[in-house]
N, C-alpha and C positions, 0 to 999 in steps of 0.2 A: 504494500500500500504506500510507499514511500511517494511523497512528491503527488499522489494522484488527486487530480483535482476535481471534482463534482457539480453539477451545475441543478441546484435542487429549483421548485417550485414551493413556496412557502404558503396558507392563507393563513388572515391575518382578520378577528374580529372582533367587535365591542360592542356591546348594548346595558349596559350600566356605566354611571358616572361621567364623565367626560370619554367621551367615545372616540373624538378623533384626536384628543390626547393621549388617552389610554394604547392608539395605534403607534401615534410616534413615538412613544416612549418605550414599544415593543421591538419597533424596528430601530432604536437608540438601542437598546439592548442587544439585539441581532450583533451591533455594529462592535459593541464593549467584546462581543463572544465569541470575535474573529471570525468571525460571518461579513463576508464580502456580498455588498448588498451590490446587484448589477444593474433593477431594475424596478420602479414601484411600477402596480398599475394606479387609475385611479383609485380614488373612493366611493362604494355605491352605498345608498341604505337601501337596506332588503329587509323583506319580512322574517322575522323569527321562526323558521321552517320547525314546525312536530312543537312548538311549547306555547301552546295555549297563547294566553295575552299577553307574553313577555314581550318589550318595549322591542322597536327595532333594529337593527346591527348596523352596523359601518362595517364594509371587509376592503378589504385587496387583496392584492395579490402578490407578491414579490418573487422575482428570481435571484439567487442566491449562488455562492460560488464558495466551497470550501475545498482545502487542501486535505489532506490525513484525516479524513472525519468519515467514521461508522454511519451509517443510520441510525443505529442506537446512542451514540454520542448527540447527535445531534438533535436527537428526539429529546436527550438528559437536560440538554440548554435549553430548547423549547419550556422544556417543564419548569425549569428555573426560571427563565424570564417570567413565563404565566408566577409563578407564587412569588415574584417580588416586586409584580402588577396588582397584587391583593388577590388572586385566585389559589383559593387553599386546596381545593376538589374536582378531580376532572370526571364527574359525571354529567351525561347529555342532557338536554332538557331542560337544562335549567339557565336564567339569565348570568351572564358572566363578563367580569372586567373585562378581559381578554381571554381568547384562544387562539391558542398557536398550533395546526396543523401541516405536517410534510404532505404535500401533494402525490409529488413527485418526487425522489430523491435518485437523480441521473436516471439508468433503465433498469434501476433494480426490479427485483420482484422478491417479495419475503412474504413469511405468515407466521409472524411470534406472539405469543400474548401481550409483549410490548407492543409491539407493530407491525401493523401494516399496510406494505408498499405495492403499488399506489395507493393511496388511500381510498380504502373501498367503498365507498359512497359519493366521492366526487365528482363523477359522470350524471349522478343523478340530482345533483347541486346548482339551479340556475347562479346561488350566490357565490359561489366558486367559479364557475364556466364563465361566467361574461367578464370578470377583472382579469383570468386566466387568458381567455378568449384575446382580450385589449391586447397584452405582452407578447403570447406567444401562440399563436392561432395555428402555427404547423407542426408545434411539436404532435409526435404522436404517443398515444398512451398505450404504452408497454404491455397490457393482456388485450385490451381489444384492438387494437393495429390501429387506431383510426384518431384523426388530429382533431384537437382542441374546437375550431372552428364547428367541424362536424357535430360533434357529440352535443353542443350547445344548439343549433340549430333543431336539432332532433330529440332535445331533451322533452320527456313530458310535463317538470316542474314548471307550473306557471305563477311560478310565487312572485312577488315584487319587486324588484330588479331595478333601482333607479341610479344617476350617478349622481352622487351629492356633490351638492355647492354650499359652501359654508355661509354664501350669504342667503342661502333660503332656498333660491328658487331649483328643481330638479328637473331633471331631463331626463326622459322616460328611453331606455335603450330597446331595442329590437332582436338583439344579437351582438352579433359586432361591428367593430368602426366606423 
C-alpha cells in the first residue's frame, strides 16, 4: 500500500443546528485528517428521507484524495469528525448534527460489519445522486457498471432535491447540470 493514492467520494449532511456550518466545519475537519479535499459539490436541502418530520438536510458531496488510507481508516476519521461535530450515535432515523458517509472509496468493493463499499443504498438516494451527479456524473459505480448520471436519472426516489442559497431563495434541480 505504500504511496497509493485513493480518490474517494465523501457525503456530507446536516439537519440540526447550524446546518451549513455544521458542513464546513466537517469538511475543516476532512482537511485537519489529511484528507485532500479535491472537490465540493454544491449545497442542496433535501427532505429527511425514512424519518418522519425531522427538519430538512443540507448535503454534498465531496471528492477526496488520500494516500496510505484503508477504508477502514478512513471510515475511523469519519466517525471522529461526526463525535466532535456533537454526534454521539450513528443510528439511522434519527435527526443528526452531521453525517459522514464513504460513497465510494476508489473501486473497492467490501462487506464488513464496519463497512460497506459502495455504500449500499446510494443508488437509491436522490440526496446523494444529484451533488454526486454535479462533481462526477461518469464515474461508474463499481457492482452495477453504470455512471452516476445514469442511476440519478433513473432513480425512483422523488424526495426533495433543491440546491440551496443561503440567501433564501432555491432552485429546484431536475437531475443534473
Amino acid at each position: 500500500m505504500q504511496n497509493e493514492a485513493v480518490t474517494s467520494y465523501l457525503s456530507l449532511g446536516s439537519n440540526l443546528g447550524d446546518r451549513a456550518g455544521n458542513l464546513l466545519m466537517a469538511v475543516r475537519g476532512l482537511l485537519e485528517a489529511s484528507v485532500e479535499v479535491c472537490k465540493l459539490s454544491g449545497i442542496y436541502e433535501t427532505d429527511a428521507v425514512d424519518m418522519g418530520e425531522a427538519p430538512p438536510f443540507l448535503n454534498l458531496v465531496a471528492e477526496v484524495r488520500t494516500v496510505n488510507v484503508t477504508p477502514t481508516q478512513m471510515m475511523a476519521r469519519l466517525l471522529r469528525i461526526e463525535y466532535l461535530l456533537g454526534r454521539t450515535e450513528k443510528s439511522m432515523k434519527r435527526p443528526r448534527t452531521i453525517d459522514l458517509d464513504i460513497i465510494f472509496f476508489g473501486e473497492r468493493v467490501m462487506d464488513t460489519p464496519f463497512l460497506t463499499l459502495p455504500h449500499p443504498r446510494m443508488h437509491l438516494r436522490r440526496f446523494v445522486l444529484a451533488p454526486l451527479a454535479e462533481i462526477a456524473p461518469h464515474v461508474i459505480h463499481p457492482v452495477l457498471h453504470r455512471p452516476i448520471a445514469d442511476l440519478l436519472a433513473e432513480t425512483s426516489d422523488m424526495s426533495s432535491v433543491t440546491r440551496w442559497n443561503p440567501a433564501g431563495a432555491v432552485q429546484k434541480t431536475s437531475g443534473i447540470g
